[in-house]
Short mmCIF file of the C-alpha atoms (twelve columns), coordinates in Angstrom:
data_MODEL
# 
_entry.id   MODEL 
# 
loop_
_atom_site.group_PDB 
_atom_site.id 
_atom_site.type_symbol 
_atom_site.label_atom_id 
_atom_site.label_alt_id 
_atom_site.label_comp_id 
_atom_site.label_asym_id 
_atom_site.label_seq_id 
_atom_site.Cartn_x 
_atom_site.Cartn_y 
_atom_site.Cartn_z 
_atom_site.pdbx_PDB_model_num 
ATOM 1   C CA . UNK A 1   210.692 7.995   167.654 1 
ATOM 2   C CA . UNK A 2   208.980 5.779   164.849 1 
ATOM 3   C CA . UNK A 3   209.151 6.972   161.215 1 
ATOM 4   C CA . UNK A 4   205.134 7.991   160.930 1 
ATOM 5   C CA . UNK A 5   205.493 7.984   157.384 1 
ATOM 6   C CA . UNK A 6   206.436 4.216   156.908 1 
ATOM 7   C CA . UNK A 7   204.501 3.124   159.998 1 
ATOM 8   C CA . UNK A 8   200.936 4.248   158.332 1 
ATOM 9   C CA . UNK A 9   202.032 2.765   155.244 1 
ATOM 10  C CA . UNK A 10  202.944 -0.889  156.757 1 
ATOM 11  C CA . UNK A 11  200.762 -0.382  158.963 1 
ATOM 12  C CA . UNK A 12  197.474 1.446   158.567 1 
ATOM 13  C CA . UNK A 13  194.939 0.373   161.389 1 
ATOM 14  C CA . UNK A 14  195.787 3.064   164.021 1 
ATOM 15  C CA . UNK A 15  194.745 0.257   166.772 1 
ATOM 16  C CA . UNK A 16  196.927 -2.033  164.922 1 
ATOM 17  C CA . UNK A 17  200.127 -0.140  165.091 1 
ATOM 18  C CA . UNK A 18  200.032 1.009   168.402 1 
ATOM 19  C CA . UNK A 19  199.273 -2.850  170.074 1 
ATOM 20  C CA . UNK A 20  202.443 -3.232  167.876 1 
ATOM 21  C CA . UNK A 21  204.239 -0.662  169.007 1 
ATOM 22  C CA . UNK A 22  203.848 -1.528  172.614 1 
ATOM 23  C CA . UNK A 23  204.900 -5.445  171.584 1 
ATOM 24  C CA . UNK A 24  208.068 -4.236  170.069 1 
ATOM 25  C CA . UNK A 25  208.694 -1.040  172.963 1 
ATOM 26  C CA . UNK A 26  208.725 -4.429  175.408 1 
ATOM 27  C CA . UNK A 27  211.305 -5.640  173.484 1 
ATOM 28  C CA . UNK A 28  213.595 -2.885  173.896 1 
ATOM 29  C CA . UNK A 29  213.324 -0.869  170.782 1 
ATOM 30  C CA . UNK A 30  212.976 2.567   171.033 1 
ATOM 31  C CA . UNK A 31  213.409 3.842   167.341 1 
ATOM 32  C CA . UNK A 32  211.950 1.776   165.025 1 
ATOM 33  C CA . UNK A 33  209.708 1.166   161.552 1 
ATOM 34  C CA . UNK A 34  208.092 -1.435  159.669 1 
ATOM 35  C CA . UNK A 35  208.405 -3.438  156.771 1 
ATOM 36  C CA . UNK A 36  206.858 -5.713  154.339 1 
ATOM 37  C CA . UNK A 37  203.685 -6.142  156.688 1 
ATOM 38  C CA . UNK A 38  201.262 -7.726  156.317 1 
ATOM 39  C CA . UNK A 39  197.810 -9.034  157.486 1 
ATOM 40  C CA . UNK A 40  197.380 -13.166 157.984 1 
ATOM 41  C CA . UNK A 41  193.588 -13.396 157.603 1 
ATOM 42  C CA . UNK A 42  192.733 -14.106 161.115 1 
ATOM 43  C CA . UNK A 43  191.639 -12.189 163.783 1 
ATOM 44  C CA . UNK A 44  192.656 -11.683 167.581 1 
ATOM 45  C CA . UNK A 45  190.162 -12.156 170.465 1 
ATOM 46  C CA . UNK A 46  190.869 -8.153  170.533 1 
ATOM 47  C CA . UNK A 47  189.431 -7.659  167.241 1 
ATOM 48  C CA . UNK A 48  192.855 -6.865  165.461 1 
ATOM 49  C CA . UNK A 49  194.345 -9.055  162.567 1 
ATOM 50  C CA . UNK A 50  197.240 -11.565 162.810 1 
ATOM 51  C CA . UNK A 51  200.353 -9.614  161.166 1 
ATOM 52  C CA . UNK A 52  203.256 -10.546 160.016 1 
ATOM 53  C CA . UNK A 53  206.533 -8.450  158.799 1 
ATOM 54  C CA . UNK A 54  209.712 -6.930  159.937 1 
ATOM 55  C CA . UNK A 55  210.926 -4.271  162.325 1 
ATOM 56  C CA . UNK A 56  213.953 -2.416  161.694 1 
ATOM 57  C CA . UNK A 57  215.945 -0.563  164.392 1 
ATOM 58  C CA . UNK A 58  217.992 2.422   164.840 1 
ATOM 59  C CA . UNK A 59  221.401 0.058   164.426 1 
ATOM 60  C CA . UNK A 60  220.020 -1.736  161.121 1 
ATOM 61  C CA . UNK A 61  219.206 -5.007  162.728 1 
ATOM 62  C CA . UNK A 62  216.171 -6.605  161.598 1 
ATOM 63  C CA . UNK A 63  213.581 -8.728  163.066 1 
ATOM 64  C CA . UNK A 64  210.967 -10.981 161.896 1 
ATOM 65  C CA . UNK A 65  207.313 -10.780 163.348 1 
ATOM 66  C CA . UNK A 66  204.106 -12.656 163.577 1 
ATOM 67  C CA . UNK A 67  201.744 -11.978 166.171 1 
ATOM 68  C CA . UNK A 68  199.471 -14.278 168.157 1 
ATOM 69  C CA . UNK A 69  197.340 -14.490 171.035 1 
ATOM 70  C CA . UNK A 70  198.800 -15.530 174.354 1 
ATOM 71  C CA . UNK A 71  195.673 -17.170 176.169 1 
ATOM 72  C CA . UNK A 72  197.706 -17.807 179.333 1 
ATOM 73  C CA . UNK A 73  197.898 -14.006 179.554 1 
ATOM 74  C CA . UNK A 74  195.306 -13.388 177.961 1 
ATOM 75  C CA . UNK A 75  196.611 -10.877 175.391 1 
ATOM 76  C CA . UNK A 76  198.596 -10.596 172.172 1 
ATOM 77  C CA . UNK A 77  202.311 -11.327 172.121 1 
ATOM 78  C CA . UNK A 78  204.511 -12.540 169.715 1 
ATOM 79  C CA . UNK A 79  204.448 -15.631 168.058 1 
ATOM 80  C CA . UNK A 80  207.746 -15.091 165.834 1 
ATOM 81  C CA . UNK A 81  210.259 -12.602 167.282 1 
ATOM 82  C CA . UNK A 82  213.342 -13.597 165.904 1 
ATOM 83  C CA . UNK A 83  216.834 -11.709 164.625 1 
ATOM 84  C CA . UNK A 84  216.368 -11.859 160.679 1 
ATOM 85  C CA . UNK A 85  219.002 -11.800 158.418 1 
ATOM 86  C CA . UNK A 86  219.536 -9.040  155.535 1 
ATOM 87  C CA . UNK A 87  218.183 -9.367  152.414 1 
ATOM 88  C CA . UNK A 88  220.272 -8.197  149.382 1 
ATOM 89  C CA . UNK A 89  217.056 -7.555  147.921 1 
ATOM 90  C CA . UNK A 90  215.584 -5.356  150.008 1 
ATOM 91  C CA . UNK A 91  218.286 -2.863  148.398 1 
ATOM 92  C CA . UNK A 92  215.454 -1.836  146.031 1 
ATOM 93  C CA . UNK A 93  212.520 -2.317  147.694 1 
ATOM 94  C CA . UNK A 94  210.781 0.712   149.025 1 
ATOM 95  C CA . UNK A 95  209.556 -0.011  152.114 1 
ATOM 96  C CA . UNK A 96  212.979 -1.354  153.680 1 
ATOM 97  C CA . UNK A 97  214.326 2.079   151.835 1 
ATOM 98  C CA . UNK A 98  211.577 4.153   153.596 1 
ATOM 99  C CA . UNK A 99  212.178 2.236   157.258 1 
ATOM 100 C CA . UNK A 100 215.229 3.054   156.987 1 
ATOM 101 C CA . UNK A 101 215.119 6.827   156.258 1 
ATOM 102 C CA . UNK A 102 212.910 6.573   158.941 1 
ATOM 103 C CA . UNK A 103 215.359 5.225   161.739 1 
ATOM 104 C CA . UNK A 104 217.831 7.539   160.253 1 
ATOM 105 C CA . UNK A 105 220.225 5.054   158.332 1 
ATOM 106 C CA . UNK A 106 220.115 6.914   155.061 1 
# 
């Protein structure tokens, strides 16, 4: 299950989060939240901004986002999906804190 409370706060578009969801279900993530989002300015063919951010999982691994449009497929994928590494920052940053409360790591 994905923490509701910091989904809708790193990401608020309903739309939004659930094409996300369904990018980063496909990538094997089950329980999940979001991070540091945020919206790049330009839009999909679907309507839906470019994002950018983090996903943290259930273990405490991190991963770095960006989305894109795939026009081979003909939908939105990922442009950056990639392992990230921890921040010592993120310590005090409320978001990370929230995601993870929200995957159950606090």
């Amino acid at each position: 299950m994905i923490g509701e409370d910091t989904t809708h706060r790193a990401v608020p578009d309903p739309e939004a989060r659930a094409m996300l969801d369904g990018l980063v279900r496909e990538r094997g993530l089950q329980r999940f939240a979001y991070f540091l989002v945020s919206g790049e300015g330009r839009f999909l063919p679907n309507g839906i901004e470019v994002t950018s951010g983090h996903v943290l999982d259930a273990t405490g691994r991190v991963y770095r986002f960006w989305t894109d449009w795939d026009s081979d497929r003909n939908q939105v994928s990922f442009r950056v999906w990639k392992v990230a590494t921890t921040n010592p920052r993120w310590d005090r940053n409320r978001e990370y804190q929230g995601a993870r409360a929200a995957v159950g790591l606090t």
